[in-house]
C-alpha positions, -999 to +999 in steps of 0.1 A: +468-005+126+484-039+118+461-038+084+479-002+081+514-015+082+507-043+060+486-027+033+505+010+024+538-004+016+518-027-005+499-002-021+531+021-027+551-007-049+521-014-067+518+025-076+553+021-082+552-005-105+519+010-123+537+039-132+571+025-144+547+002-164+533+038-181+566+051-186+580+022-204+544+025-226+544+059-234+584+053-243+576+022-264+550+041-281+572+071-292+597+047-309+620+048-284+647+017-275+646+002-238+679-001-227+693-037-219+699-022-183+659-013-178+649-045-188+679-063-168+660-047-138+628-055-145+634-090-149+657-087-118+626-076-099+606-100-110+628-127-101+619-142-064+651-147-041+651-179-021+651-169+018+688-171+033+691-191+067+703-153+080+668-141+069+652-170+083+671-165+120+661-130+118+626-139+108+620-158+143+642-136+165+617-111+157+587-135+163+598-146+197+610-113+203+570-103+199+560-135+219+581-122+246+566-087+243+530-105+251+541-126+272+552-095+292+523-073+286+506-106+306+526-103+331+526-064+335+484-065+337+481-095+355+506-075+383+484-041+378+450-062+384+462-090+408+445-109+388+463-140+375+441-153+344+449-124+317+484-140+328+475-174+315+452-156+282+482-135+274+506-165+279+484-189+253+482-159+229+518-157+230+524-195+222+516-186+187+539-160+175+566-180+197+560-210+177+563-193+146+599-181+156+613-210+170+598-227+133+616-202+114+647-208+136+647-244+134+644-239+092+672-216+095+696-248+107+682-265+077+683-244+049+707-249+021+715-212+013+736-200+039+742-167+022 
């Protein structure tokens, strides 16, 4: 499922991009003139942003947001079984997601582009 969410978008803008790509070909090959606003955008698209310290807070929000959402799922199935040790698997498995947000929260304080 996670491969799911990951890979289609993926796969759309590269079919995206594949057939912009035969456009501008078959356009180029008929004589015709790109306009300065086509290749504006494809150079725009091209171009990689630097991550904002917004995106970056959002970034880990999320992230702990999803360590909290394991965290709990622990806690919820270590309640249904009365068993406490899915408690402690659940709350090692959340450690990682959780320490991904609070890293992308600390960069958040120290990046440059506030914007």
């Amino acid at each position: 499922m996670v491969v799911a969410i990951i890979a289609i978008p993926a796969w759309l803008k590269s079919r995206d991009r594949r057939e912009m790509q035969q456009t501008l070909r078959t356009a180029i090959e008929k004589g015709q003139a790109l306009p300065p606003e086509v290749i504006d955008a494809l150079s725009q698209d091209a171009a990689k942003t630097v991550p904002s310290a917004a995106r970056d807070l959002r970034v880990g929000v999320i992230w702990l947001a999803v360590a909290v959402g394991i965290a709990a799922a622990g806690w919820g199935l270590s309640y249904a079984d009365g068993d406490s040790e899915i408690f402690y698997v659940m709350g090692g498995l959340c450690a990682i997601p959780g320490f991904i947000g609070l890293a992308f929260i600390i960069l958040s304080f120290f990046n440059k582009n506030k914007g």
